[in-house]
C-alpha positions in Angstrom: 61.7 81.3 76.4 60.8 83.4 79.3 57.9 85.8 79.7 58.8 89.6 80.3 56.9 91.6 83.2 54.5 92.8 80.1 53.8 89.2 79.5 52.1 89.0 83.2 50.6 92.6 82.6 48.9 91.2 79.8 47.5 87.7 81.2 45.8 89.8 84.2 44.8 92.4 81.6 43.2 89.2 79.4 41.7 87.3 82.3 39.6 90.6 82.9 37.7 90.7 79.2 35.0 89.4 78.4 34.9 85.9 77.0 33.8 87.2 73.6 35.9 89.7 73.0 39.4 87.3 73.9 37.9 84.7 71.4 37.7 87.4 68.8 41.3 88.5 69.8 42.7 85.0 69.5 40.9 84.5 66.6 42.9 87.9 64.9 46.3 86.5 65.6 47.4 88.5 68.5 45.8 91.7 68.5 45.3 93.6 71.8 43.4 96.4 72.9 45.9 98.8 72.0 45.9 97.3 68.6 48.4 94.1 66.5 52.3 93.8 67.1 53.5 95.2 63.5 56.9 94.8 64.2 59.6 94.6 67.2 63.1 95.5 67.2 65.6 94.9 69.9 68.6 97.3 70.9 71.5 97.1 70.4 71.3 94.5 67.9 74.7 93.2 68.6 77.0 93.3 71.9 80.5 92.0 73.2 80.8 90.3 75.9 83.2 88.5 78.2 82.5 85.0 80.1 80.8 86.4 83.1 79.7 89.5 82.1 76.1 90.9 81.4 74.0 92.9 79.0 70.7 94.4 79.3 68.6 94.1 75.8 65.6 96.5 75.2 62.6 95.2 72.9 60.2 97.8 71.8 57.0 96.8 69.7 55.1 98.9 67.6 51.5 98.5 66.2 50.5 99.2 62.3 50.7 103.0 63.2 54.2 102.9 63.8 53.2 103.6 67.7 55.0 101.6 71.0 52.8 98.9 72.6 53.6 98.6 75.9 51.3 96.0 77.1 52.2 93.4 74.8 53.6 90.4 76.2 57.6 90.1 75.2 59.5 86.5 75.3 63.3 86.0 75.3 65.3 83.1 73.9 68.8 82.1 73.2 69.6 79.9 70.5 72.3 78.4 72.5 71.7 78.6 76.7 75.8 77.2 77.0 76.9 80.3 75.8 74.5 82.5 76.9 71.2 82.5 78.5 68.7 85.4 78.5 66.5 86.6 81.4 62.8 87.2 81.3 64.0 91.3 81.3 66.3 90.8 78.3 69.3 90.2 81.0 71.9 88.5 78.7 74.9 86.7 80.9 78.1 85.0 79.1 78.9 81.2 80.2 81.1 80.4 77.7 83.2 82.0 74.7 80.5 81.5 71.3 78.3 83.5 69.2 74.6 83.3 70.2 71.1 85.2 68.7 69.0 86.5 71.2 65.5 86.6 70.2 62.5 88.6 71.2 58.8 88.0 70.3 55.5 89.2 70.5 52.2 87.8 69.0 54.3 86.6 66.0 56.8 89.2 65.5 60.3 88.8 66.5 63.5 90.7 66.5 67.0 89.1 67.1 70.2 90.6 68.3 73.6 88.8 67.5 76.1 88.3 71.2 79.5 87.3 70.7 81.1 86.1 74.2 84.4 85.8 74.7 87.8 87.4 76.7 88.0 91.0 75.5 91.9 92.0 75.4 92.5 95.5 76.6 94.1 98.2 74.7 97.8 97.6 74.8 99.2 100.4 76.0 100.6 103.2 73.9 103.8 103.3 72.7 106.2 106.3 73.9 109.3 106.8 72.0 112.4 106.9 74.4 113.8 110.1 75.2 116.1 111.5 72.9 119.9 110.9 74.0 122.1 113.6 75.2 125.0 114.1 73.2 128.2 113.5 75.2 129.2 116.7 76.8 132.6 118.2 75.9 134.5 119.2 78.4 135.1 122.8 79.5 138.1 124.0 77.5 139.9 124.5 81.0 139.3 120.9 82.4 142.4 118.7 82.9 142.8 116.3 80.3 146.1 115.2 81.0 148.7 114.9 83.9 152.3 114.1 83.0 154.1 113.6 86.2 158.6 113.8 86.4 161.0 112.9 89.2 164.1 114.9 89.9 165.7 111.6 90.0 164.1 107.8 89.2 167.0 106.2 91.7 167.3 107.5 95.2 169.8 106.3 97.8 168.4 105.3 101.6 167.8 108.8 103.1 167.9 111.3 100.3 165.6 113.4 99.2 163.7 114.4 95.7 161.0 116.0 94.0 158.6 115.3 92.0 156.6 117.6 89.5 153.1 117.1 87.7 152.4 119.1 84.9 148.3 119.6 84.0 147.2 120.3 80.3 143.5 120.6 78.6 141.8 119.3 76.0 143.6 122.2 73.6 147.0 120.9 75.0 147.9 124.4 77.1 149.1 123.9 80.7 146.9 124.6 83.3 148.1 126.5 86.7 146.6 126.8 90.4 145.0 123.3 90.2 144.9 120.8 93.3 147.5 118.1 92.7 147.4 115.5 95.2 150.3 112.9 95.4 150.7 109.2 97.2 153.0 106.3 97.0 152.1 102.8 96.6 155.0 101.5 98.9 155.2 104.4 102.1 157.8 102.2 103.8 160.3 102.4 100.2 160.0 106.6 99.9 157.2 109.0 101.2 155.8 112.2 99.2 154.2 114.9 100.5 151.6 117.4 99.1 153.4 119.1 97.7 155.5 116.4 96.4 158.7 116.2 98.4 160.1 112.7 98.3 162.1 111.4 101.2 163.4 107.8 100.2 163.6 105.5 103.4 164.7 101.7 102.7 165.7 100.1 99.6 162.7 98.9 97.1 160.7 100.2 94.4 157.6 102.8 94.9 154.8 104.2 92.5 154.8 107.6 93.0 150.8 108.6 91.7 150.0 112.9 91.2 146.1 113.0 90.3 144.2 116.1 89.6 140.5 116.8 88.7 140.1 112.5 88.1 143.1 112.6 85.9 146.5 110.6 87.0 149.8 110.4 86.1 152.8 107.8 87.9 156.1 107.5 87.9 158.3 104.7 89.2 161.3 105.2 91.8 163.8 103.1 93.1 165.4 102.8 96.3 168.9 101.5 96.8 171.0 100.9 99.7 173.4 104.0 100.6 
């Protein structure tokens, strides 16, 4: 137990009286000059802590009249000082994780307060639902969906000369006009294309003649034979 500020307040405030008058004091339980501790109550009368932390606990005594005393001497305890100990000011501190009662007294009276220490979790944080997913977007009606590409002839003889043609359709299937078409060959050295896709065939082999528009492609094989 330790002795509150009030308890030294009270031993000067006792060594000043007469001899007489603390006898007759001692002799009524307790009483003091502001009249007998009727009751005490400590707030709040039950706290959370975690290992480390600290509380302050407030005592207040009343007489018969239902009036604070404020020069009666107040004690602290703890019923277990391992979990947590208790400062002559009410200080509580956690050492360990445990339930302990914190007491308070005064000239008989005494109030207790219930501390639990241990880790306190923090609120998990709140849930959000995730976004709602776009539906797939349909393409504009006037996209290319399709490229179907034709030679003016699969087999080319060393030095001639073709064509080839890409036709461009939509979703809906209807042929789309004035789009960029852009042509290439996989083997340059077998037959060339140009942009606009002339073929010149140059040495005997086989080519992949590609026509791709708007991410859309199309290819077409060719050979080259000797002439």
């Amino acid at each position: 137990m330790f002795p509150s500020r009030l308890a030294r307040h009270r031993a000067t405030t006792l060594r000043t009286l007469p001899l007489s008058v603390l006898v007759a004091l001692l002799a009524c339980g307790g009483e003091s000059p502001t009249g007998p501790a009727a009751a005490i109550t400590v707030t709040p009368p039950s706290a959370l802590l975690p290992v480390g932390g600290s509380i302050t606990l407030d005592a207040t005594v009343t007489n018969k009249a239902g009036e604070p005393v404020d020069t009666l001497a107040v004690f602290w305890s703890s019923s277990d000082t391992t979990i947590a100990t208790v400062s002559p000011d009410g200080v509580v501190t956690g050492r360990r994780a445990g339930e302990v009662r914190i007491a308070a007294t005064s000239f008989g009276r005494s109030a207790v307060a219930t501390v639990r220490v241990g880790n306190i979790a923090s609120a998990p944080p709140p849930q959000t639902a995730p976004p709602p997913s776009s539906p797939p977007q349909a393409p504009p009606s006037n996209a290319v969906a399709t490229v179907t590409i034709s030679l003016s002839s699969y087999t080319l003889k060393e030095g001639d000369r073709g064509n080839a043609t890409a036709v461009l359709r939509n979703a809906s299937g209807a042929i789309l006009t004035g789009r960029a078409v852009t042509w290439s060959s996989s083997e340059t050295y077998v037959a060339s294309v140009t942009a606009t896709g002339s073929i010149n065939a140059k040495k005997e082999g086989t080519t992949t003649i590609t026509a791709t528009s708007e991410g859309k492609r199309a290819t077409a094989t060719l050979q080259v034979v000797k002439k």
